[in-house]
Structures are given as C-alpha cells and as structure tokens.
C-alpha positions as CSV (number, residue, x, y, z in Angstrom):
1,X,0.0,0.0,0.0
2,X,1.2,3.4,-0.9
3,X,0.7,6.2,1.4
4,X,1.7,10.1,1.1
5,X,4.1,11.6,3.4
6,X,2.4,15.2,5.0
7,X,4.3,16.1,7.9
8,X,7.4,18.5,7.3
9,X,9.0,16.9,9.9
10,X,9.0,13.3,8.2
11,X,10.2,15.1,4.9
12,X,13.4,16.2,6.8
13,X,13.5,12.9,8.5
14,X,14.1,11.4,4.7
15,X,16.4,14.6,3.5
16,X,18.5,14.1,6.6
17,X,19.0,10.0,7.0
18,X,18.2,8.9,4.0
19,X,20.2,8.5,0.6
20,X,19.9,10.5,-2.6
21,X,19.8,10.1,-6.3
22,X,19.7,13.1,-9.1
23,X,19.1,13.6,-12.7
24,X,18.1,16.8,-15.4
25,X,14.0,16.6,-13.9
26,X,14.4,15.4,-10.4
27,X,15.4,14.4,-7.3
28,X,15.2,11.3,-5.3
29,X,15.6,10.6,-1.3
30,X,14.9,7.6,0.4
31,X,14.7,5.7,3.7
32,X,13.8,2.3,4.9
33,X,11.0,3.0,7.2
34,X,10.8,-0.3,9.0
35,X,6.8,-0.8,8.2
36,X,4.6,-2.8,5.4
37,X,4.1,0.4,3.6
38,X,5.5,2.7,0.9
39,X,5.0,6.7,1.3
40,X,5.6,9.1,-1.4
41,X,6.1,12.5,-0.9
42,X,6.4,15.5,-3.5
43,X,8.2,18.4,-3.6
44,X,7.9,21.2,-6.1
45,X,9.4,24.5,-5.5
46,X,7.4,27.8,-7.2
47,X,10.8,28.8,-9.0
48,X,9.7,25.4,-11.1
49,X,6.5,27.2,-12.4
50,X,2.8,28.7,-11.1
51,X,0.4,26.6,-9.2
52,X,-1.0,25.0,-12.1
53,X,2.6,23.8,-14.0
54,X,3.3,22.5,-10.4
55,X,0.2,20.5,-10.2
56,X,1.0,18.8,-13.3
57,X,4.2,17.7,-12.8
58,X,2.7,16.8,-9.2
59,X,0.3,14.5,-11.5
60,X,2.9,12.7,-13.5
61,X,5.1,12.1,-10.8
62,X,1.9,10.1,-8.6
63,X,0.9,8.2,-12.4
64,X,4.1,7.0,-13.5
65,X,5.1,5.9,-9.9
66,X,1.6,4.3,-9.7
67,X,1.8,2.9,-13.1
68,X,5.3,1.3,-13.6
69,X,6.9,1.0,-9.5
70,X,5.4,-2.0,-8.3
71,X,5.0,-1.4,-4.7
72,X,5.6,-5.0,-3.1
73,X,9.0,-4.3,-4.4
74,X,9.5,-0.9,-2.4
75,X,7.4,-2.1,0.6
76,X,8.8,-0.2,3.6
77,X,10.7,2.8,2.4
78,X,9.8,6.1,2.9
79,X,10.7,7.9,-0.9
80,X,10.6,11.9,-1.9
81,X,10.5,13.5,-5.2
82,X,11.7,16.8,-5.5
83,X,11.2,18.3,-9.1
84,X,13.6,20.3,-10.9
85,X,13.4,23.6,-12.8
86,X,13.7,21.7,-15.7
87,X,10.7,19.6,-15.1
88,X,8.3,22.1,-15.8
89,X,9.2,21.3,-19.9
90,X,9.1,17.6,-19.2
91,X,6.6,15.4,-21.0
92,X,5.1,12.6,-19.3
93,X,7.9,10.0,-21.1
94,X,10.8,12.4,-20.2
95,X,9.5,11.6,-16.3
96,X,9.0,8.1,-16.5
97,X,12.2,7.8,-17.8
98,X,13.9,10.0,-15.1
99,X,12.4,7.9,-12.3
100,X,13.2,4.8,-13.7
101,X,16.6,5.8,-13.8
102,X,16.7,7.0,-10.3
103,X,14.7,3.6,-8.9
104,X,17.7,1.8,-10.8
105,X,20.0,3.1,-9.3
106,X,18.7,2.5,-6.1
107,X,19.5,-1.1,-7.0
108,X,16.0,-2.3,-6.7
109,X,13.9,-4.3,-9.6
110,X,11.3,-2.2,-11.7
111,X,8.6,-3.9,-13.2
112,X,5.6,-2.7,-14.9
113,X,2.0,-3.9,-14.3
114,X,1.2,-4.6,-17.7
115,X,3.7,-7.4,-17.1
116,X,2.1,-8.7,-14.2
C-alpha cells in the first residue's frame, strides 16, 4: 500500500537520513522506514512554475510511480521526489524515464504492471 508523506518533519527525517539520487528533472531521497508500507512525498518549488505547471508535474510524478513501480518491491521505504526547474518542460515519457533511472540506481527491480 502506498501512502503520502504530510508532515514536514518526516520530509526532513528522509532529507537528513536517507540516501539521494539526481538527474536533469528530479530528485530522489529515500529511507527504509521499518513498516509494510511505501510513502511518497512530493516536492515542487514555485521557482519550477505557477500553481498549475506544479500541479502537473505533481500529477505525472503520482501516475508514473503508480503505473510502472510495483509497490511489493518498495514495501517499507519512505521515498521523496523533488522536481527540478527543468521539469516544468518535461513530458510525461521524459519523467518516466527520469524515475526509472533513479529507482535503478537504487538497486532495486522495476517492473511494470502490464507485465504482471
């Protein structure tokens, strides 16, 4: 089950303990969080764009992590996005692609659902 992380002071629990991953669009953090289930949080900073250039990358970020990282794999870790500036001119396949890199490198397997 995948949950969202909310509180600020969970976000810095993951900036401060837990490891990190970059690319050109974004940012990855994450921590083992010694439960069954797998939060997500998402950070977007207004120098990326206004509310609603946010809000979409927001959306790609929560389809492509729904769609292609299977969470039985990343059961127990606490993982934050953070979007780059150059996000904001990112198409959906330009995402996927960024977080698949960055969930590789993490040294865990990816697998689709379609494959399931």
């Amino acid at each position: 089950m995948i949950q969202g992380i909310k509180k600020d002071s969970d976000f810095r629990k993951v900036y401060k303990f837990g490891k990190s991953y970059s690319n050109k669009y974004l940012v990855l953090y994450f921590l083992k969080n010694n439960t069954d289930t797998t939060r997500l949080g998402i950070s977007i900073s207004k120098k990326v764009g206004k509310a609603n250039v946010r809000n979409k990358i927001r959306r790609r970020i929560k389809e492509v992590f729904r769609l292609n990282i299977v969470d039985k794999i990343l059961r127990g870790y606490d993982i934050v996005f953070i979007a780059r500036v150059a996000a904001s001119e990112a198409t959906y396949e330009d995402i996927r692609k960024s977080m698949n890199f960055l969930i590789k490198k993490l040294g865990l397997k990816i697998t689709s659902r379609k494959n399931i």
